[in-house]
C-alpha positions in Angstrom: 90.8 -0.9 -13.9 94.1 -2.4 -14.9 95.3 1.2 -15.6 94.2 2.2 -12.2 96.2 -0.3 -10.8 99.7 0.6 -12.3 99.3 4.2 -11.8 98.4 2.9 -7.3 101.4 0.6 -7.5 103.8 2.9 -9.1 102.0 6.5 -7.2 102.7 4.1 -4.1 107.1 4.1 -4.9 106.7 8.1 -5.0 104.6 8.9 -1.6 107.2 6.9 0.3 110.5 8.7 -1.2 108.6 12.3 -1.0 107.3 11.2 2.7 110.2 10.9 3.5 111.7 13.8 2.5 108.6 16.3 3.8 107.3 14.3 7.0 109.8 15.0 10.1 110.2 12.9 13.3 108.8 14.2 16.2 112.3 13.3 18.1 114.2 13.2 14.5 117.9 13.9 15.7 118.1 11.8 18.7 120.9 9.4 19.3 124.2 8.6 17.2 125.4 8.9 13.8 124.3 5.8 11.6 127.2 4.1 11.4 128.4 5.3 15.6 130.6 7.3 17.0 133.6 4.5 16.8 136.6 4.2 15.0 134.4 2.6 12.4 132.2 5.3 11.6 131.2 6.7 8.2 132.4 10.0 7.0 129.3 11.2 8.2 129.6 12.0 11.5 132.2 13.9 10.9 132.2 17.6 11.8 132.4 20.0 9.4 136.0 21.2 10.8 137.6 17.4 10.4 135.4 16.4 7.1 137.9 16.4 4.1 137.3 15.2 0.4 138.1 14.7 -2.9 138.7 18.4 -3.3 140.7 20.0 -1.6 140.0 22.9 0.1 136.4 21.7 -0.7 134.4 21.1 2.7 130.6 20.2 1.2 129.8 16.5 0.9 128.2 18.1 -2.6 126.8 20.8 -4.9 123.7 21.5 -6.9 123.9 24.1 -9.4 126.8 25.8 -6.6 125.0 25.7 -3.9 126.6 23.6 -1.4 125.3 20.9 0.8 127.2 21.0 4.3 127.8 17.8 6.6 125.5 19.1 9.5 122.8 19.9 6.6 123.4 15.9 5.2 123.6 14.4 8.7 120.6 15.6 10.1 119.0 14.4 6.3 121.0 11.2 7.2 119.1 10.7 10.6 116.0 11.4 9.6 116.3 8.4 6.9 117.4 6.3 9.6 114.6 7.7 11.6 112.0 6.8 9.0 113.3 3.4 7.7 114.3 1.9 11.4 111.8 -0.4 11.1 113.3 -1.9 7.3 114.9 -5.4 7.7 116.3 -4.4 3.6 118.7 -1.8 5.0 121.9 -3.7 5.0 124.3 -3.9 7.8 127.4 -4.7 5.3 129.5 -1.6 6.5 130.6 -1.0 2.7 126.8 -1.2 1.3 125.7 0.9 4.3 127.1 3.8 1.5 124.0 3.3 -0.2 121.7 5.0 2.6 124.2 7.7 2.3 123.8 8.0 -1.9 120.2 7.9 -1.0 120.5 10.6 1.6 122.0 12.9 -1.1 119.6 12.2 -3.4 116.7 13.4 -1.3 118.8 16.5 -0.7 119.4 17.2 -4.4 115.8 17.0 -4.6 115.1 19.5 -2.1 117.2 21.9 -3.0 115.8 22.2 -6.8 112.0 22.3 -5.1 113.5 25.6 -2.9 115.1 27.0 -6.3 111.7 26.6 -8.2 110.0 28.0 -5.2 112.4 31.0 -5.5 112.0 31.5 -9.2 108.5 31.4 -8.8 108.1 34.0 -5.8 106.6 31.5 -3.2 107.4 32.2 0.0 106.9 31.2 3.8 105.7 33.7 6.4 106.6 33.6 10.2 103.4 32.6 10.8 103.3 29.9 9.3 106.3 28.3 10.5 104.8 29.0 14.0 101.7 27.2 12.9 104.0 24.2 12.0 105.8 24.7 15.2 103.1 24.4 17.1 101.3 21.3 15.3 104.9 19.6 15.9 104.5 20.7 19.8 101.0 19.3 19.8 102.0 16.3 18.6 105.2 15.9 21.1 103.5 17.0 24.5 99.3 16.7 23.4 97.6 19.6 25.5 95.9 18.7 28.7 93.9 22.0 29.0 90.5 22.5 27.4 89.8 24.9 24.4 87.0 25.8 25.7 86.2 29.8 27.8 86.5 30.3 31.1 83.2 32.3 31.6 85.4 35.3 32.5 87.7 38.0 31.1 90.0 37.5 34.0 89.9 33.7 33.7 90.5 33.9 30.2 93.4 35.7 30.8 94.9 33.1 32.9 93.9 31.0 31.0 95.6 32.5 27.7 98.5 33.1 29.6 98.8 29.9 31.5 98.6 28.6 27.2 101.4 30.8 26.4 103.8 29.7 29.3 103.1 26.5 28.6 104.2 26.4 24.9 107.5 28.2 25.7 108.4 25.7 27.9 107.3 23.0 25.7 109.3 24.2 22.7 112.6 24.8 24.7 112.5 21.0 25.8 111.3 20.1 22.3 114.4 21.8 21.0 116.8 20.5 23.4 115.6 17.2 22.9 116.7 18.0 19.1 120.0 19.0 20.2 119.2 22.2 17.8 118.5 26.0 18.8 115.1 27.5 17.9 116.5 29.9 14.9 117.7 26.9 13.5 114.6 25.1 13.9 112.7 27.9 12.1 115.0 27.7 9.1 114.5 24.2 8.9 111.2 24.5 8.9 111.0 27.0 6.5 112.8 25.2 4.1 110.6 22.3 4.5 107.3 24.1 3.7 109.1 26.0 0.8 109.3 22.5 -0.5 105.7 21.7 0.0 104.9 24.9 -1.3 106.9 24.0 -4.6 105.6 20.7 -5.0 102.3 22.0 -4.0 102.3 24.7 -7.2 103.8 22.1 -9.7 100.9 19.7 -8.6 98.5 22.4 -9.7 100.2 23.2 -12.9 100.6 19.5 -14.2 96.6 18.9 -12.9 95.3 22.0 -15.1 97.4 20.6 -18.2 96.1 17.2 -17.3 92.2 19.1 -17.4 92.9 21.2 -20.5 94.0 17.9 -22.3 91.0 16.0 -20.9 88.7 18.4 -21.9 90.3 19.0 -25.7 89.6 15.2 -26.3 86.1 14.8 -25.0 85.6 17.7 -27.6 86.7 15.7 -29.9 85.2 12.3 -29.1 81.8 14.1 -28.6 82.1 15.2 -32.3 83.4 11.9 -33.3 80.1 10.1 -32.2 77.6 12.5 -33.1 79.4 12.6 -36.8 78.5 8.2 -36.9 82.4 7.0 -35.8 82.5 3.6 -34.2 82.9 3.7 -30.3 85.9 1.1 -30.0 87.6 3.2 -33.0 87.6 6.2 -31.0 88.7 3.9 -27.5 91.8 2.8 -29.7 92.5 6.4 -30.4 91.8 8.3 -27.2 91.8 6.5 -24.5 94.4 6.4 -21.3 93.9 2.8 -20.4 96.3 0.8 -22.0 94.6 -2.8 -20.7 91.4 -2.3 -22.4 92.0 0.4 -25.7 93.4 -1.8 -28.1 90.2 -4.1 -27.6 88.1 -0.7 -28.4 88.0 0.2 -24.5 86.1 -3.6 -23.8 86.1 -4.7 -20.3 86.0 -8.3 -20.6 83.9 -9.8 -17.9 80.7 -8.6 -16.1 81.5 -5.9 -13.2 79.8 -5.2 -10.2 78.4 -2.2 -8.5 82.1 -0.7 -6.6 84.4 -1.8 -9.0 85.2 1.7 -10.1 83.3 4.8 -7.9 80.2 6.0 -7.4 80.0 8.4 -9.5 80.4 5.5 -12.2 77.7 3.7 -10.5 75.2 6.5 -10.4 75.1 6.4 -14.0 76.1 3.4 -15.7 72.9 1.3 -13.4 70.3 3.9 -15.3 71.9 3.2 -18.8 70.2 1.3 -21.3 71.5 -1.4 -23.2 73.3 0.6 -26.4 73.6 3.5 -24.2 76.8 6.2 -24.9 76.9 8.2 -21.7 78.2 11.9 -21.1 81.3 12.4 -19.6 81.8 11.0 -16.2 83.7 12.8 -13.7 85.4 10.3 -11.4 88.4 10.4 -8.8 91.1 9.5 -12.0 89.6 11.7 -14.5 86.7 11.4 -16.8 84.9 8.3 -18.4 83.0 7.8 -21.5 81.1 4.6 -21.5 78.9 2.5 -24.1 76.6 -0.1 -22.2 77.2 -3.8 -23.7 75.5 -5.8 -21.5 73.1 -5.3 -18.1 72.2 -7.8 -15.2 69.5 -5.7 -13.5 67.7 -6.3 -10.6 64.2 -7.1 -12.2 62.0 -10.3 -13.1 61.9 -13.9 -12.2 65.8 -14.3 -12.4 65.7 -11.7 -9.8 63.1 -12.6 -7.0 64.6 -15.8 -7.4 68.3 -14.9 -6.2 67.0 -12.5 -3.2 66.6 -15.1 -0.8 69.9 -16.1 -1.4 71.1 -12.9 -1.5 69.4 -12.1 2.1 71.3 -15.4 3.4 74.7 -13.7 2.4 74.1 -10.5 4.0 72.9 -12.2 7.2 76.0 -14.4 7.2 78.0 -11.1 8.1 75.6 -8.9 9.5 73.9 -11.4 11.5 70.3 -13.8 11.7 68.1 -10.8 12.7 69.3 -8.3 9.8 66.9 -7.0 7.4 68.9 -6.0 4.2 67.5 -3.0 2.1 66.7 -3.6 -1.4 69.4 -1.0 -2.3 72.0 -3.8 -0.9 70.6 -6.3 -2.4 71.1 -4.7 -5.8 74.4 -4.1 -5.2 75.0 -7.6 -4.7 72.8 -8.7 -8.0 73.2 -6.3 -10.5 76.2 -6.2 -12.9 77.1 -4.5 -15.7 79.4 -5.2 -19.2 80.9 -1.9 -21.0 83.2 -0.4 -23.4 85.1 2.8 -21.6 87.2 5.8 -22.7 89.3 6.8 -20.1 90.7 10.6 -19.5 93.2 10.3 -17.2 93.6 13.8 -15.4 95.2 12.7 -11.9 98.6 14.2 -12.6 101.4 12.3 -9.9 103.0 11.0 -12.5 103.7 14.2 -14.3 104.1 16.5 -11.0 106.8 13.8 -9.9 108.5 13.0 -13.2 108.7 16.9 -13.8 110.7 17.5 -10.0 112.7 14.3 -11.4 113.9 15.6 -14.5 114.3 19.0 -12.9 116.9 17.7 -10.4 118.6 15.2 -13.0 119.2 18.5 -15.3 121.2 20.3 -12.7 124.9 20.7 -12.1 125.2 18.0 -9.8 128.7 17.2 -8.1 129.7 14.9 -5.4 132.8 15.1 -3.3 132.6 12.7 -0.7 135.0 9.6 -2.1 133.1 6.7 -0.4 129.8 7.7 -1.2 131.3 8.0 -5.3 132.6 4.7 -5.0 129.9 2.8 -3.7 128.4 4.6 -7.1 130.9 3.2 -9.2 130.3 -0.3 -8.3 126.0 0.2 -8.0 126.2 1.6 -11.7 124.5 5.2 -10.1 125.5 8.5 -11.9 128.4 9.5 -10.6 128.1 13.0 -10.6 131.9 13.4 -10.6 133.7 17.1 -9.7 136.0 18.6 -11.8 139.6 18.1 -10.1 142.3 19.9 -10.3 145.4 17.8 -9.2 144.3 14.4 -11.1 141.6 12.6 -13.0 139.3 10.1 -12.9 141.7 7.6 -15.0 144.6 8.9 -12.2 141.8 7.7 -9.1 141.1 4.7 -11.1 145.4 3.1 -11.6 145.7 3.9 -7.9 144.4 0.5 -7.3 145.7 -2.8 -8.3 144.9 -2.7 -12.2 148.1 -4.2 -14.1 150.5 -1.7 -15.6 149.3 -0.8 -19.1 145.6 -2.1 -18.9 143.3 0.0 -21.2 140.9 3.2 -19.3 140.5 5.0 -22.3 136.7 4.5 -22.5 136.2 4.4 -18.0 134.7 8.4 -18.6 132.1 6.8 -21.3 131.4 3.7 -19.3 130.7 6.6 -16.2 128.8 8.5 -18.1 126.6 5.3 -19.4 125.3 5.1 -16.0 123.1 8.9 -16.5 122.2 7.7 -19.6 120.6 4.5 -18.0 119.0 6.6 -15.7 117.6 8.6 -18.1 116.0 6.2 -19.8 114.8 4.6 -16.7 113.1 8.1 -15.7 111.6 8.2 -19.6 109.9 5.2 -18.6 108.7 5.7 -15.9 107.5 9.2 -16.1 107.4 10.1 -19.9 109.2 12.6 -21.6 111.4 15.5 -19.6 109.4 18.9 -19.9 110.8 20.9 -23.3 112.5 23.6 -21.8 115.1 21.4 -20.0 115.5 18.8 -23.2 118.6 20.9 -24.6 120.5 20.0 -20.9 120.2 16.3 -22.3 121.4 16.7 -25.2 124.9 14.6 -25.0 122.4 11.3 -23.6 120.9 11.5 -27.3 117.4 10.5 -25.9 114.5 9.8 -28.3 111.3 11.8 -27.5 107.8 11.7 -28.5 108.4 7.5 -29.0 105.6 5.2 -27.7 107.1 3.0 -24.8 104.9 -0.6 -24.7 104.7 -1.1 -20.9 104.1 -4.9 -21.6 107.8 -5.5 -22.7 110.9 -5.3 -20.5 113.2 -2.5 -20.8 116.2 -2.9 -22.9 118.8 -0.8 -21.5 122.3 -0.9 -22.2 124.6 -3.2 -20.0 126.9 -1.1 -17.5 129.9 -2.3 -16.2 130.8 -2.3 -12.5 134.0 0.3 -12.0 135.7 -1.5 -9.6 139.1 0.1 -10.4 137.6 3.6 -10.2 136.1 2.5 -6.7 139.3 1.1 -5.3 141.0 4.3 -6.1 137.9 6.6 -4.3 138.3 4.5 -1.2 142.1 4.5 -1.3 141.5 8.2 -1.4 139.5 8.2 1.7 141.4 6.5 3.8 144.1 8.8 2.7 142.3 11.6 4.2 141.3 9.5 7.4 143.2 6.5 8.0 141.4 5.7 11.1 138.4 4.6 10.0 137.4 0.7 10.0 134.8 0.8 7.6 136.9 2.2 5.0 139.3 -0.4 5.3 136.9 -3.0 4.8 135.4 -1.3 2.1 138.9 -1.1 0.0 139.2 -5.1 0.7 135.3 -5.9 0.3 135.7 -4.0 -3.7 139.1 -6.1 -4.0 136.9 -8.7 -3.4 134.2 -8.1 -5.7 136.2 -7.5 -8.3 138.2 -10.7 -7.9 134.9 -12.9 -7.9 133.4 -11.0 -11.5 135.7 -12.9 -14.0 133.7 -9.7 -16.2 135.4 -7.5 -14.5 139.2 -9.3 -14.5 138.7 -9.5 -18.0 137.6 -5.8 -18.6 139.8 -4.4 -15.8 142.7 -6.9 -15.5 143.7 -7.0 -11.8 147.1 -8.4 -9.5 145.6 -11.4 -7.8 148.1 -12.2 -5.6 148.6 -8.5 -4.9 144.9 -7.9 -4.6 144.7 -11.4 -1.9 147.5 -9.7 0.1 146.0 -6.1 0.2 142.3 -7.8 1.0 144.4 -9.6 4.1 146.4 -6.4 4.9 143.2 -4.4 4.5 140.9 -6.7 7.1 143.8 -6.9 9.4 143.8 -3.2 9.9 139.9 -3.1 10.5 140.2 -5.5 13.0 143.0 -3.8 14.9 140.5 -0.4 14.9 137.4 -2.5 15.5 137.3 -5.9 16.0 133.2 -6.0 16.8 131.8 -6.3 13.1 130.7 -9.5 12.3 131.5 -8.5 8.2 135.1 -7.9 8.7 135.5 -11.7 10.6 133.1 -12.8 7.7 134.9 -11.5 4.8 138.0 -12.7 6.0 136.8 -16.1 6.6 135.4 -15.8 2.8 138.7 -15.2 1.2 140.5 -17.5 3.2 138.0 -20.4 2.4 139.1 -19.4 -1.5 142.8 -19.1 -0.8 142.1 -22.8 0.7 143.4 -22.0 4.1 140.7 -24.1 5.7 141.7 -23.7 9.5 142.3 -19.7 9.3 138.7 -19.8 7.3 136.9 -21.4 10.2 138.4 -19.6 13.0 137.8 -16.3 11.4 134.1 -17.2 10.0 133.4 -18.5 14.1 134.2 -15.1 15.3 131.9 -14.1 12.7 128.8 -16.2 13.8 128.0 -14.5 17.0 127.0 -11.0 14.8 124.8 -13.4 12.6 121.7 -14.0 14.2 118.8 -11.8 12.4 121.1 -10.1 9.7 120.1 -12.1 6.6 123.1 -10.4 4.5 125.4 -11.8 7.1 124.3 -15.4 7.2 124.2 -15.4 3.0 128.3 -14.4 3.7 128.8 -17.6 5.9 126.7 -19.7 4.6 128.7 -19.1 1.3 131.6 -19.1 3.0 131.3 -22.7 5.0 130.1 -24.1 1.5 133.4 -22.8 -0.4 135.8 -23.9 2.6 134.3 -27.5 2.6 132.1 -27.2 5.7 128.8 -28.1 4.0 127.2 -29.3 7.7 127.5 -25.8 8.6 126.5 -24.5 5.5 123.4 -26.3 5.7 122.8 -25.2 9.1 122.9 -21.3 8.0 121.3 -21.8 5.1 118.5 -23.1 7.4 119.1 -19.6 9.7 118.0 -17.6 6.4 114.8 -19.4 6.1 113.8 -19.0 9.2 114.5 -14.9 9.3 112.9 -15.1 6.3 110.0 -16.6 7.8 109.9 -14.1 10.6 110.1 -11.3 8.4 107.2 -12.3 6.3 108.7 -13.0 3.1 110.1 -9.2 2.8 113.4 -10.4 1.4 111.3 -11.4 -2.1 111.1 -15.2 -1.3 113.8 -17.5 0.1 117.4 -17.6 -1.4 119.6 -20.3 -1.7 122.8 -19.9 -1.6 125.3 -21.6 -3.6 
């Protein structure tokens, strides 16, 4: 049961990313870009003919193995994730962490684009047809049919009736595409990528579940000739057996379990075992189960007529007085069993997954949008850095306010740390990559075939925040496009990061005073381009408290207060803020704010925070 548990709870992380990427909003592409259409919008919303980036000449926001991925392609990706995750009080408003929704954005994209390649290499296609089908289950859904399915009673009226059907759905998909803001060809090759990614996912399913069988199969083989040759049961649980709670105490189930605990199937055979029983393989919803019968509270003798009435008493207490259970339910609430199991694991969505996972990690990845590399940098998130031509990641890195002659020599290592984290994170997770792509991992010197005890925390290597590198990628952004706020706040909000990690002044020794006046500079020029953002008045407030310039703290952090009401990322900045500047009353009072948003939101933040 315990395995079943970990393989719901971590199953339950991969639906949600892969429902997001395949399941499309009715309305997806309504309203703004994410960030607005302001002066302090992300990069984004951009169109293709003003988006510029780190390469020049270079129009994509990135690449997987040369194919590019377009703005309009990532923007429409980006608004259906905002679609989708509306409803998510985690998605924070700070404008510089808004940059992870973007990473995320690309992500889902990279991982798109390798399910269309596989669906290419393997000759899977879409027809018209079914794209209309798709179509018209998206038009069902939008405007639900008022007409009846069934026959008119004659061929005339079933003509008009067929026709008045067909005139119908054309004028339900032109309003369902204008409401898109799309044109129909383009809605059919959206589509049709879509289900080519279904399709792919679809056929590695099926090829991880018939490895997952053939495995299952070789072992009950095995552990069939094990026990008729005299081997211990629990010997051969140690040995065989997928559930890591219960195999190293010979497949033992400690306690006494009733009917339901696992299926039916179970149920229908364990409850007819004898005492000392070894049953066939049992086929359940997981896989297959061997089990040896320890123990057996059946529903027979004195013990037995004596707990019906009691029994009866329960089953009235929901059903109500007059109910008359069956003896079948009254079993189900009596009898128990104790066993020793083998588990055969042959549900495979932790292999179909991991496989599509290491598939994407081992292509040529590049990103070229600057902010979306720098909010990398400082999130310790593979880079995925493109070659350039005209300067170097060390270059991007002194074009911020590191002192003259401070060391980079190991920033490409550190950067390339971060995909070997990942790597290791994904090993865990999902087990070792596939054989044919272990030679495009080669550099991340990975150890295969190495039992990983679940039990124990990970011990990964430490990364280190890049904070000069991510200076340098916003200063290149704003050199493309000076007029957007965010970015300004951005370059002052990783000036200020890096001043509070006394890690990072001591790895990456920084200007203080010059980084103080740039943060001031920097926050003065959001609030000239867009002075309705709570964070910029917040941030300012922050540094100001630390620079002990009380007044110019409060006056800045007041501004800031009206923004704060429900944005729990917000409040943390003033409550902090009030503390550092000496206003503790006020402190106290937002520290009380959290709780209660906390409250509201039902504990989604992971329990209350208080903040120093």
């Amino acid at each position: 049961m315990r395995l079943m548990e970990r393989i719901r709870t971590r199953m339950r992380v991969f639906f949600l990313t892969f429902a997001i990427i395949f399941v499309v909003s009715v309305f997806a592409g309504l309203g703004v870009g994410f960030f607005g259409t302001s002066m302090r919008r992300s990069t984004s919303t951009a169109t293709g003919a003003e988006y510029r980036t780190l390469v020049p000449g270079v129009s994509a926001v990135a690449s997987i193995d040369g194919e590019d991925i377009d703005i309009l392609t990532f923007d429409k990706r980006l608004q259906l994730l905002r679609q989708q995750m509306r409803d998510q009080t985690s998605i924070s408003r700070d404008p510089f962490q808004q940059n992870k929704l973007l990473s995320d954005t690309l992500d889902d994209l990279f991982t798109e684009y390798t399910l269309i390649k596989y669906a290419r290499e393997h000759n899977l296609g879409v027809s018209d047809g079914e794209v209309r089908e798709e179509i018209d289950r998206r038009l069902e859904v939008a405007y639900p049919s008022q007409t009846t399915d069934e026959p008119s009673g004659s061929v005339l009226g079933e003509l008009g009736r067929r026709f008045k059907s067909s005139t119908e759905r054309e004028k339900a998909l032109n309003d369902y595409v204008q409401t898109l803001g799309t044109r129909l060809p383009i809605l059919k090759q959206e589509i049709h990528r879509e289900l080519l990614s279904k399709k792919a996912l679809d056929h590695i399913s099926e090829l991880e579940k018939s490895k997952k069988e053939a495995d299952a199969q070789e072992r009950i083989e095995k552990i069939q000739a094990a026990l008729e040759g005299g081997e211990d049961f629990g010997d051969l649980a140690e040995k065989y057996s997928d559930d890591k709670g219960t195999r190293d105490k010979g497949g033992l189930l400690d306690q006494m379990i009733p009917r339901g605990f696992f299926d039916a199937a179970f149920d229908a055979v364990v409850y007819d075992m004898n005492v000392g029983d070894i049953s066939e393989p049992i086929k359940t919803e997981f896989g297959y189960q061997i089990v040896k019968l320890i123990d057996k509270k059946a529903a027979e003798g004195p013990e037995w007529e004596a707990a019906k009435p009691g029994l009866i008493e329960k089953i009235r207490q929901q059903r109500g007085e007059t109910y008359e259970p069956t003896d079948e339910e009254l079993k189900a609430l009596y009898e128990e069993v104790k066993v020793q199991h083998i588990t055969l694991q042959t549900i495979a969505d932790r292999e179909t997954y991991g496989r599509i996972y290491w598939m994407t990690f081992a292509a040529d990845r590049r990103i070229y949008d600057p902010m979306i590399l720098a909010w990398r940098a400082v999130n310790t998130e593979p880079l995925c850095f493109p070659e350039l031509q005209d300067t170097t990641m060390e270059q991007i890195a002194r074009d911020s306010l590191l002192e003259t002659g401070a060391d980079l020599s190991d920033l490409a290592e550190k950067a390339h740390e971060f995909q070997r984290v990942k790597l290791l994170r994904y090993q865990r997770a999902y087990g070792d990559p596939p054989e044919e792509l272990r030679p495009r991992f080669a550099e991340f010197n990975l150890e295969y075939d190495v039992e990983i005890d679940s039990s124990k925390p990970p011990d990964y290597p430490e990364l280190d925040k890049l904070y000069p590198l991510a200076a340098g990628l916003v200063k290149q952004a704003i050199k493309l496009n000076d007029s957007i706020a965010n970015y300004h706040y951005s370059l002052a909000a990783v000036y200020d990061g890096w001043l509070d990690s006394s890690k990072a002044r001591e790895m990456f020794p920084i200007d203080a005073e010059a980084a103080r006046a740039e943060i001031e500079n920097e926050l003065n020029t959001c609030l000239k381009l867009y002075e309705f953002d709570g964070y910029y008045y917040a941030l300012a407030g922050k540094n100001y408290a630390k620079w002990v310039k009380p007044d110019d703290a409060r006056e800045m952090l007041f501004k800031a207060e009206k923004y704060a009401p429900g944005d729990i990322d917000l409040l943390k900045m003033l409550t902090s803020a009030y503390r550092v500047n000496g206003d503790t009353e006020k402190a106290d009072e937002f520290q009380e704010a959290i709780i209660e948003e906390q409250r509201k939101r039902g504990g989604q933040q992971g329990g209350w925070v208080k903040v120093d």
